[in-house]
Structures are given as structure tokens and as C-alpha cells.
VEXDREN-2710 file (C-alpha; in Angstrom, 1 decimal):
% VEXDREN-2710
k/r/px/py/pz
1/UNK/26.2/26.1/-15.3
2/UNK/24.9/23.0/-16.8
3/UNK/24.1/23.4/-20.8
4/UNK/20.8/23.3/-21.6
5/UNK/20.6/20.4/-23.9
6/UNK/17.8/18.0/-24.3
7/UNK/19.0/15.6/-21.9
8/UNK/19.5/18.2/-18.9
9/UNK/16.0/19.6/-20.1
10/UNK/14.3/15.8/-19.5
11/UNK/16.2/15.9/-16.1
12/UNK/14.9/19.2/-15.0
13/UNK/11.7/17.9/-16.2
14/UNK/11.9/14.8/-14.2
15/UNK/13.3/16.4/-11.2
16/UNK/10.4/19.3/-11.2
17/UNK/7.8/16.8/-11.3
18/UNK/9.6/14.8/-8.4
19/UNK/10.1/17.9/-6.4
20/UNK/6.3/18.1/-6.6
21/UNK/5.6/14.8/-5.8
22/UNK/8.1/14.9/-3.0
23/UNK/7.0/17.8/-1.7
24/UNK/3.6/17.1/-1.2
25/UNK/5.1/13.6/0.6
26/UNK/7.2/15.7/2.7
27/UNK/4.1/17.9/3.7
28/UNK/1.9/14.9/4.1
29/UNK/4.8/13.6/6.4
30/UNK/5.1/15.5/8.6
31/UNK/1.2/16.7/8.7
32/UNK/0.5/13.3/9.5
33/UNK/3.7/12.8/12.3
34/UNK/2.8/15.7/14.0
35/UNK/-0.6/14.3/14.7
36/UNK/0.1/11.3/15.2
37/UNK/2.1/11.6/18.2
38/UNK/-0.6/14.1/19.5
39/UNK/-3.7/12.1/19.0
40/UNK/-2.4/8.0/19.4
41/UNK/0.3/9.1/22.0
42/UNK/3.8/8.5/21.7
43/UNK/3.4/4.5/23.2
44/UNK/0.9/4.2/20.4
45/UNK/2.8/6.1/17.8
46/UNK/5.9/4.0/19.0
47/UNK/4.0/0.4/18.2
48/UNK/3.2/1.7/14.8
49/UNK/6.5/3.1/14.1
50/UNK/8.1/-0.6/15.7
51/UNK/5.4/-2.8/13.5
52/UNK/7.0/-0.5/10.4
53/UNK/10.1/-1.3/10.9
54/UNK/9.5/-4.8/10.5
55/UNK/7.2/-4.5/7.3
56/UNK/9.7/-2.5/6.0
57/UNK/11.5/-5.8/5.2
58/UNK/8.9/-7.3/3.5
59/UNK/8.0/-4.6/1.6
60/UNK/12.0/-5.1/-0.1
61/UNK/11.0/-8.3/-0.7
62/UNK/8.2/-7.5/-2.5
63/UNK/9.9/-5.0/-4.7
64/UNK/12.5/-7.7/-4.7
65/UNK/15.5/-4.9/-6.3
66/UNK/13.1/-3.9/-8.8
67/UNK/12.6/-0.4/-8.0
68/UNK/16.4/0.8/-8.1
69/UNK/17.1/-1.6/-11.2
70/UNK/13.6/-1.9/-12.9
71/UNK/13.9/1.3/-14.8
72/UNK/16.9/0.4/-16.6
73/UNK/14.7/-2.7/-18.5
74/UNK/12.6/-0.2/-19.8
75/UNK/15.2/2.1/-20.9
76/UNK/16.9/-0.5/-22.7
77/UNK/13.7/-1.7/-24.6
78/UNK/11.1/1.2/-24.9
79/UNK/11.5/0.7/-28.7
80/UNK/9.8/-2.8/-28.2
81/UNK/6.2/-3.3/-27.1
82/UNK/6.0/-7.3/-27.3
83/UNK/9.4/-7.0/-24.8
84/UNK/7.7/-4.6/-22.8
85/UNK/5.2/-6.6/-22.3
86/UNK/7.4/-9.3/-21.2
87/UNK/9.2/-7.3/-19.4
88/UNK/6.1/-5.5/-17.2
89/UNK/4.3/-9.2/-17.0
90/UNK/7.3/-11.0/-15.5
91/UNK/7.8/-8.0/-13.1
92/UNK/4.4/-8.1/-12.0
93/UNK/4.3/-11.9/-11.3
94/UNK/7.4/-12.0/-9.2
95/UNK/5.8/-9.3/-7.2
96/UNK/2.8/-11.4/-6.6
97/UNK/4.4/-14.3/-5.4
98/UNK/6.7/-12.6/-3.3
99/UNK/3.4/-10.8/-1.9
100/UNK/1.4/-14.3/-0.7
101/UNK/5.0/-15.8/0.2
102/UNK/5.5/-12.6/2.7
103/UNK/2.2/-13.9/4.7
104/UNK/3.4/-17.5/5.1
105/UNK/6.4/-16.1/6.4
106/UNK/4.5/-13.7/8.5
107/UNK/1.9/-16.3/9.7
108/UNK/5.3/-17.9/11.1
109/UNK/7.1/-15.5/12.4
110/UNK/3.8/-13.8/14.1
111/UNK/4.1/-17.2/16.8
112/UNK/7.3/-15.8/18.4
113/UNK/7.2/-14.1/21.4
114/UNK/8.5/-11.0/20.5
115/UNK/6.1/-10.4/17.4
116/UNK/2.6/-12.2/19.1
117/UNK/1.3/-8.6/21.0
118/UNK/1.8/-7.0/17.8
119/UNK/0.3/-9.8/15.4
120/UNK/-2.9/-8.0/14.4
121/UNK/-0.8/-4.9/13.4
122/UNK/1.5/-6.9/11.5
123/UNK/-0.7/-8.1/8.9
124/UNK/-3.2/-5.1/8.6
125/UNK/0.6/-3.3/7.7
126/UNK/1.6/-6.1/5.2
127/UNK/-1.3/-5.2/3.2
128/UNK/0.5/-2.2/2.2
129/UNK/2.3/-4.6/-0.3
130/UNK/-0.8/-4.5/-2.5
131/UNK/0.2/-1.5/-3.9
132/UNK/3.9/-1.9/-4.0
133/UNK/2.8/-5.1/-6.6
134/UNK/1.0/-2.7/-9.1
135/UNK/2.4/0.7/-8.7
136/UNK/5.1/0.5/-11.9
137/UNK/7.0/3.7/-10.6
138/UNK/10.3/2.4/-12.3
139/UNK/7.6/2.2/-15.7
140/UNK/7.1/5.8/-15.3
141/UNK/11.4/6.5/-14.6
142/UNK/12.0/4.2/-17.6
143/UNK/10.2/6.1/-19.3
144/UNK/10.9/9.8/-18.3
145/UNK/7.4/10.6/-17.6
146/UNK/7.1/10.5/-13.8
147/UNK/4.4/13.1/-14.4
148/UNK/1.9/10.5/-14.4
149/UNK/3.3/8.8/-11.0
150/UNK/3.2/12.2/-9.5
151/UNK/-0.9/12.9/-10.1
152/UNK/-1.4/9.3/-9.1
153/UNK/0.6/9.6/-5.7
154/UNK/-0.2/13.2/-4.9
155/UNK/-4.6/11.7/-5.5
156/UNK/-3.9/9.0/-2.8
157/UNK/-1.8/10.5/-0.3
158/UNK/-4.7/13.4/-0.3
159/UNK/-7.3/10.5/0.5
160/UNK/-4.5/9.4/3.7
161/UNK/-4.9/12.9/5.0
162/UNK/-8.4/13.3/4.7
163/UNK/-9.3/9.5/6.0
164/UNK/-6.3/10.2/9.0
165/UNK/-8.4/13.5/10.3
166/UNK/-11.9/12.3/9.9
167/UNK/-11.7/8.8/11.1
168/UNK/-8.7/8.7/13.3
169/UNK/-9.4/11.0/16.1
170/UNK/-8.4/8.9/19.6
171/UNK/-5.7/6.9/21.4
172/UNK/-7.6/4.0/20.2
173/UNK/-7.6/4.5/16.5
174/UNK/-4.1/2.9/15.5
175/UNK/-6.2/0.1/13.6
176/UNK/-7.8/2.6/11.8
177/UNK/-5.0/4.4/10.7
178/UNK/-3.4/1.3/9.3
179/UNK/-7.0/0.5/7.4
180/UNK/-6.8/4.1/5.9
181/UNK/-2.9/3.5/4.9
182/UNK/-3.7/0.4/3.6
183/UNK/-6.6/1.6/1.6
184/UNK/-4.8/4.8/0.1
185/UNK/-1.4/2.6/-0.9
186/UNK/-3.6/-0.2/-2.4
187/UNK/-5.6/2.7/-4.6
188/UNK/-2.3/3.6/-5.9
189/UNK/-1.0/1.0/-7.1
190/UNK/-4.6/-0.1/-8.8
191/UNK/-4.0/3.7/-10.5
192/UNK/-0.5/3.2/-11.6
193/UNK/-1.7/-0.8/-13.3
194/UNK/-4.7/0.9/-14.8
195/UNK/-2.4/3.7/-16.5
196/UNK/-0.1/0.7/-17.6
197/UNK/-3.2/-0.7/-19.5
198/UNK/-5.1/2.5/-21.1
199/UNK/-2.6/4.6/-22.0
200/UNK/0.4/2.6/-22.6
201/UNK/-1.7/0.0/-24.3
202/UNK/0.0/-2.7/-21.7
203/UNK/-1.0/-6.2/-21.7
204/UNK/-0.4/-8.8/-19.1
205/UNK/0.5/-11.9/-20.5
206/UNK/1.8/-14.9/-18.8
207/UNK/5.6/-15.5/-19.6
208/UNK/7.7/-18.7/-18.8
209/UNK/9.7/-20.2/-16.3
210/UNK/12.9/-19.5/-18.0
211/UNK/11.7/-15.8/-18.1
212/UNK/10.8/-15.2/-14.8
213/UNK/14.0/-17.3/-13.5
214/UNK/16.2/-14.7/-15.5
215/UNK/14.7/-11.5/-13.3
216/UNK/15.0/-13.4/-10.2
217/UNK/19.0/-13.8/-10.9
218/UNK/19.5/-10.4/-11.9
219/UNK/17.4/-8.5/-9.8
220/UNK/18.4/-10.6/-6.7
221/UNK/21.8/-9.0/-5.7
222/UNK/19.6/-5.5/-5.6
223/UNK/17.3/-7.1/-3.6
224/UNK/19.3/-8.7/-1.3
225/UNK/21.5/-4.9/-1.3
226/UNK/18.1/-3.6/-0.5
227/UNK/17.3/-5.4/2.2
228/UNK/20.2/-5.6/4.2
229/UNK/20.7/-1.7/4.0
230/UNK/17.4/-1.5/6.1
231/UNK/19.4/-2.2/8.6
232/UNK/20.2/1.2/9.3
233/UNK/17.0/2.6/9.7
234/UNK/14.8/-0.1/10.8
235/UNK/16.7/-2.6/12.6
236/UNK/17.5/0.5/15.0
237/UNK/14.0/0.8/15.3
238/UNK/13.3/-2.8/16.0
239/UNK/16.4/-2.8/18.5
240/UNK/15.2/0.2/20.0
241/UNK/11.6/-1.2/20.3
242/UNK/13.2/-4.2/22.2
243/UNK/16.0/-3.0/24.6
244/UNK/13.8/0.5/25.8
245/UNK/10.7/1.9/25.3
246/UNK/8.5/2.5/22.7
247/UNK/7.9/6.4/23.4
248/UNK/12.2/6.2/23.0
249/UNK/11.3/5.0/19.5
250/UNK/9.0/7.6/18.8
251/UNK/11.6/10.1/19.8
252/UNK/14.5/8.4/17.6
253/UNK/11.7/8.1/14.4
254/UNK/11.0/11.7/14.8
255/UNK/14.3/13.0/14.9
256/UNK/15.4/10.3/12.0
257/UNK/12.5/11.4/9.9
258/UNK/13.3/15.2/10.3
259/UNK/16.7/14.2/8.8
260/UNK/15.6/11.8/6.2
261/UNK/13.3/15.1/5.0
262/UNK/16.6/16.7/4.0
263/UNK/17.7/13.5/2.0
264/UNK/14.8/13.7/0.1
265/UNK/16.3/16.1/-3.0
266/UNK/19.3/14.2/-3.4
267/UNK/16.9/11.1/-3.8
268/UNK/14.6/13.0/-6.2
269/UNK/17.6/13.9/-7.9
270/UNK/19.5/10.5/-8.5
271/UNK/15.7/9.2/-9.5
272/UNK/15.5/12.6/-12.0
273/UNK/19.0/12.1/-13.5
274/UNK/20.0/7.8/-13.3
275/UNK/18.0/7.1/-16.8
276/UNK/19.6/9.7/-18.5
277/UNK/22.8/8.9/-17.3
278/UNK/22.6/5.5/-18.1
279/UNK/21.7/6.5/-21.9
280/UNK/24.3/9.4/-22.5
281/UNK/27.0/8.5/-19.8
282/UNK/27.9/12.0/-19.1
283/UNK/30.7/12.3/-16.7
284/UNK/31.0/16.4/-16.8
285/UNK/27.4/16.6/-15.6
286/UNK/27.3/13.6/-13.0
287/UNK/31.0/15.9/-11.6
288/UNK/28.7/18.6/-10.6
289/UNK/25.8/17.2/-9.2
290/UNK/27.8/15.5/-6.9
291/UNK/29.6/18.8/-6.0
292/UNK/26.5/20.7/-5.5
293/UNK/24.8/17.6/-3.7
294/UNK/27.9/17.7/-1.3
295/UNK/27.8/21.4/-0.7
296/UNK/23.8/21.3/0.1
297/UNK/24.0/18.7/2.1
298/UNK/26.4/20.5/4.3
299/UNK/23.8/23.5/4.2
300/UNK/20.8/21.0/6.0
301/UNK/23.4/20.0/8.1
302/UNK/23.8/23.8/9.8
303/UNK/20.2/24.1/9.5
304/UNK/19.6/20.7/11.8
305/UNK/21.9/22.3/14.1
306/UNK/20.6/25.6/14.7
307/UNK/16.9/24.9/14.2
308/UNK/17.0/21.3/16.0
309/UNK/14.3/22.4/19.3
310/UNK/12.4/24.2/17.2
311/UNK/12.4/21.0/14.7
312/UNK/11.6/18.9/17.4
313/UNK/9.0/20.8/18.7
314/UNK/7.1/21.3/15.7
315/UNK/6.6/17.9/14.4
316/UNK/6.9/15.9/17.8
317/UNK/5.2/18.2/20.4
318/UNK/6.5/20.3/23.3
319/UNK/7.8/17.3/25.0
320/UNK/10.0/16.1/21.7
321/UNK/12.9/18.7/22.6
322/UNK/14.7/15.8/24.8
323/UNK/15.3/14.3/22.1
324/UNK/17.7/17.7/20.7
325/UNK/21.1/15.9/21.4
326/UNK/19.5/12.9/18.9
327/UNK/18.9/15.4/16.2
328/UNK/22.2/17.1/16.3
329/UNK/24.1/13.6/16.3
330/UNK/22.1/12.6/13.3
331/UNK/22.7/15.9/11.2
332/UNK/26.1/15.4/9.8
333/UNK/23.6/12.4/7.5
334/UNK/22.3/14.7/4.7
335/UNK/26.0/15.3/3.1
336/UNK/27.0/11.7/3.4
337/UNK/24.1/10.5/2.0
338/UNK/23.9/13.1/-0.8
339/UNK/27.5/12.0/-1.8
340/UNK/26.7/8.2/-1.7
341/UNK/23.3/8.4/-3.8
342/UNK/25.4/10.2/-6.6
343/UNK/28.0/7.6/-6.1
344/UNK/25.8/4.6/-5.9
345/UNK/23.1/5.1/-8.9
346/UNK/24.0/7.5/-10.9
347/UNK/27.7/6.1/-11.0
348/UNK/28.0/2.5/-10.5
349/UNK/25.0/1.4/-11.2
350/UNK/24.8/3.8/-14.4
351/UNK/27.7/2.9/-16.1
352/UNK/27.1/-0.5/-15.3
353/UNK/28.9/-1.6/-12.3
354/UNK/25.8/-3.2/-10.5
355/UNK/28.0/-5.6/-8.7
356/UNK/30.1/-3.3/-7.0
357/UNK/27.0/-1.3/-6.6
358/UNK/25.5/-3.8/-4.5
359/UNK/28.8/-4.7/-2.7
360/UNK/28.8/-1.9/-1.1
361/UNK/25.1/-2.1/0.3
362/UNK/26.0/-5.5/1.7
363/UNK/29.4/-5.0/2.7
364/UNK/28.5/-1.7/4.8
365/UNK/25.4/-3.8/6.3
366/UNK/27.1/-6.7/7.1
367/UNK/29.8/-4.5/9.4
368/UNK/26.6/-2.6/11.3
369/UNK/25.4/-6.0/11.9
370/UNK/28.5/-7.4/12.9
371/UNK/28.9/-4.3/15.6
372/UNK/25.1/-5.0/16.8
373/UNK/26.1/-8.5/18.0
374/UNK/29.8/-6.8/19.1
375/UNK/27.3/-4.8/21.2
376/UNK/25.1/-7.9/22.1
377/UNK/28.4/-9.9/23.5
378/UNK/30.3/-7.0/25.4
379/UNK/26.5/-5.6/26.9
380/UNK/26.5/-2.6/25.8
381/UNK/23.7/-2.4/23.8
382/UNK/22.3/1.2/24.5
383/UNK/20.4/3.5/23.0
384/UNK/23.2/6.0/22.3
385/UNK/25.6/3.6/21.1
386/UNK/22.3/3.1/18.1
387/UNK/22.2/6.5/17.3
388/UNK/26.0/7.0/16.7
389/UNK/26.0/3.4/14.6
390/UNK/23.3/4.9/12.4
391/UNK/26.0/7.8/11.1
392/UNK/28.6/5.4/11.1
393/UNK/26.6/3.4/8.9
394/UNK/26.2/6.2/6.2
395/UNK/30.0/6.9/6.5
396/UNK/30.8/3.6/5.7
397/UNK/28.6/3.1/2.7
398/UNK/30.0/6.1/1.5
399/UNK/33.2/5.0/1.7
400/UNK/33.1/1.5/0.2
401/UNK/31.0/3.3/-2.9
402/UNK/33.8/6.3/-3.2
403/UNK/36.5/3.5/-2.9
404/UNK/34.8/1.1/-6.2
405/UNK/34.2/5.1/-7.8
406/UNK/38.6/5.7/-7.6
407/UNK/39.3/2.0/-8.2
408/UNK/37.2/1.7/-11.8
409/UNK/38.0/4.9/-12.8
410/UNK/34.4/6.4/-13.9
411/UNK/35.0/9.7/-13.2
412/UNK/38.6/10.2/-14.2
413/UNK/37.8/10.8/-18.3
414/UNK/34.2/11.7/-19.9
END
């Protein structure tokens, strides 16, 4: 049993008001997946899932690394409001040019051939970035008060579901639903800023080149990290999107997301524990949340097995059971990842090993990419051959991170 001392009583703190937050996401989820599929159709589900995927990467761009590394700013200077300040300002103004440089690239991109059908979707979706520029969730980790982030995210996911089942009600309402996304992400993040400024007495001031220059170079090996480990989920999508059909996307997202549900503690956890990990550099502790991540990931893993049609049928509809095999291929995920969050945050990048940290993001993308064009040259790019990458992917992650783990030594004395 873990000691109750103040630092495992801020994590359980932390962690109960993420398991909230998380919760209600997971709920909201899968509400709005289920009806979704039922009410735009898989095809139309399928586009929105394929337009995702590619937002996805701009959306990391955005965020630019700040939302893993972010957090350990604050931590470092909470003591100091005029560094704060600083700190917050030259966050936000990154995020804001990376926001208005993510349309010009968009704009460009949208005159391809593969992206024109889908233009109109593409930059209704991008809008989402609004509130990834002013919700400070790595404020509130910093801090150790994700309370706050919790009300404001739990307020606008509830306006989602309630603008999702009164104004989107057809197969011809995909617009709409990306309007009412849009609208309920850009109301968080104008929350979260507001909070910032009444009740931690934040004030935006305009910092210098020198400043913002600094962030960019330490923030950009997370961001580039970041990005290329979207590979796994998204650029199957996208490949998916490209090489079959999109109601096969729809069947692969559903699946996926069923699993990603079960990753969802073990991300809650390393967001819960990482600041106070990084200030007392407990080793004991970190040694059995990685045990007990290990051994409940292994527990979703039986349950993805056993409960996979009924899964399926649930959040997809009656005709989402072909898709069983998928699930069962993608269940052995929730261990793997479970051991590489513990191993990736709350070890290397904790006790302050961000370059090996981010390393292992971009060596383990770099090989699924190099296996994608493999695929493209020998013509064998099918749909299986995705799905099985995607838990190779995890594996090797987990590997490289476990590997930099043994080599420094961080968990061999406390």
C-alpha cells in the first residue's frame, strides 16, 4: 500500500478529479459514437472520422509539445507571478501563431486531390484549434488543481451532447455537428483563459523575441515527438480512408476507440502523478504504479476479449460485430500502453530525460512509417496488415522507452 503522505494525497486528489472528468468524456464518447453511426451513417461517420484524422495533426501543432511539457514550467516557477506571466504569455502567443499558420497550410494542402471533396469539412474541424489556444490545461496540472479544468470541461462537453441531439438529427447534418464541436471546444478554452485572468490574477503581456525563441527550442522535440506518434492512430485512419472505404474506417475507429476507452486511467494517472513526481522523484511509488498499471491493463485486455460483440454492438450498431476479429487484434493495447505511459512521463520525462523521452516517440514512428512505404513498395497495403502495425507500433514504443528506462538506471535506487 502506498503511504498516505501529502504528496500521494495531492495525487489521489488529482487523479479523483480526472477520473471525473474522464469519465464524463468517456460517457460523452461513446453517447455521442453510438449515435453517430446511427443517425449520419457509417459513410458519413467515416468522412468525419477521415477529416479527424487529418486535424489531428494540426491540432499537435498547435499545442506545439506544450501540453505533455507545459506543466513542468509552472511547477518550476509557481513561486513567481512576473515569471508566470511570462511564462503563460509566451505560451499563448506561440499557440496563436501556430493557429493562423495551420490555415495557410490548410488553404494549400485543401488544392490536392485527395483533400478537395473534403475541403469544407477541413476547415469547419480546424476551428477546433480555438480552444486548444486558450484552454491552459497544463496551468491547471502545474498547479495541482485540475479541479477547475474538470468543471470547465465537464460544462462544455454537456453543451456538445445537448447541441448533437437537438440539432443534429439526419444523414445530412455532419456540418452541423462540426459547428456544435466547434462551438463547445472554442467555449472551453475562452473558460479556461477567463479562469487564468480572475482567479489567478493572470495578465497577458507581450514578451520578446528572445523569449518566445527559447519555448520554440525546448518545446519543439515534444512537438515534433507529438506529432509523429499520430501516426499510429490517425495515419491508419487516413490510409484506411484512402486504400478502402470509409464505412471500413468507421469499423476500425470504433473498435480503436473501444480500446483507447481502456487507456484512459493509465492516462489520467500519468497526468495525476507526473508533477509530483517531477518535485519529489519518488522511485518506490513510480515501482508500483507501473506494476499495478501492467496488471490492469492485462485485466481490459480479457475483458476486450470476452465482451468484444457485445462491445461492438453497443456503440457501433447491430451491423458493427464484423468488425469482432479487429477488436480482439487490438486488445493486447491497454497493457502496453499502460507500461509505456509510466515509462515515458512519469520516468523519463520526470527525472529529466526529455531527450530520450522524445527519442523514443520518433524513433518508434519513424519504423511504422518506414513499414507503411515497405507496404507501399511490395503492394501489400491492406487493411489487416494496418490493424496488426497499429499493436506493433505500441510494442515498439514500449520497448525503446523500457530500453532508455534499464540503460539510465532510474529505477534501479530511490
Amino acid at each position: 500500500m502506498l503511504n498516505f503522505s501529502k504528496d500521494n494525497s495531492i495525487i489521489l486528489k488529482n487523479l479523483s478529479f480526472l477520473t471525473i472528468l474522464r469519465g464524463f468524456n468517456i460517457g460523452i464518447k461513446f453517447f455521442l459514437v453510438a449515435y453517430l453511426v446511427r443517425v449520419l451513417g457509417e459513410i458519413n461517420y467515416g468522412i468525419y472520422t477521415w477529416t479527424d484524422s487529418v486535424i489531428q495533426y494540426f491540432l499537435v501543432f498547435i499545442n506545439f509539445g506544450f501540453n505533455v511539457y507545459a506543466a513542468k514550467y509552472i511547477v518550476d516557477n509557481k513561486e513567481s507571478k512576473s515569471k508566470l506571466n511570462k511564462i503563460i504569455s509566451s505560451i499563448f502567443i506561440i499557440k496563436m501563431m501556430l493557429f493562423f499558420a495551420s490555415f495557410f497550410i490548410l488553404f494549400l494542402l485543401s488544392h490536392l486531390n485527395v483533400f478537395l471533396p473534403f475541403r469544407e469539412y477541413l476547415f469547419l474541424l480546424l476551428l477546433i484549434g480555438i480552444g486548444d489556444v486558450f484552454f491552459p490545461i497544463w496551468y491547471f496540472q502545474g498547479i495541482e488543481k485540475l479541479n477547475i479544468a474538470t468543471y470547465i470541461t465537464v460544462f462544455s462537453r454537456l453543451l456538445l451532447v445537448l447541441g448533437t441531439f437537438f440539432l443534429v438529427t439526419s444523414t445530412n447534418d455532419l456540418n452541423v455537428y462540426i459547428l456544435v464541436m466547434v462551438s463547445s471546444n472554442v467555449i472551453m478554452g475562452l473558460l479556461g483563459y477567463a479562469t487564468l485572468v480572475r482567479h489567478y490574477n493572470f495578465s497577458f503581456i507581450w514578451v520578446g523575441f528572445n523569449m518566445i525563441k527559447r519555448f520554440f527550442r525546448e518545446a519543439h522535440m515534444f512537438f515534433l515527438g507529438g506529432f509523429l506518434s499520430l501516426t499510429f492512430n490517425f495515419l491508419s485512419i487516413f490510409l484506411i480512408g484512402i486504400y478502402y472505404t470509409m464505412d471500413y474506417v468507421t469499423g476500425f475507429d470504433v473498435a480503436l476507440k473501444i480500446v483507447l476507452v481502456c487507456i484512459v486511467p493509465f492516462d489520467m494517472l500519468q497526468q495525476a502523478v507526473f508533477p509530483t513526481i517531477s518535485r519529489n522523484k519518488n522511485k518506490k511509488v513510480l515501482k508500483k504504479l507501473i506494476i499495478i498499471s501492467i496488471f490492469v491493463g492485462l485485466i481490459f485486455t480479457i475483458v476486450l476479449n470476452v465482451f468484444s460483440h457485445e462491445l461492438l454492438t453497443l456503440f457501433g450498431g447491430d451491423g458493427m460485430d464484423s468488425y469482432n476479429d479487429v477488436l480482439k487484434t487490438l486488445s493486447p493495447i491497454p497493457p502496453i500502453v499502460a507500461l509505456s505511459f509510466m515509462l515515458g512521463t512519469c520516468t523519463l520525462v520526470a527525472f529529466n530525460y526529455n531527450r530520450e523521452f522524445n527519442q523514443s516517440l520518433i524513433i518508434a514512428s519513424l519504423i511504422y512509417i518506414l513499414i507503411i512505404i515497405i507496404l507501399l513498395i511490395i503492394d501489400k497495403m491492406t487493411f489487416w496488415n494496418l490493424v496488426y502495425l497499429r499493436v506493433f507500433s505500441d510494442i515498439v514504443l514500449v520497448c525503446i522507452r523500457l530500453y532508455f528506462t534499464l540503460k539510465n538506471k532510474i529505477l534501479t535506487t530511490n
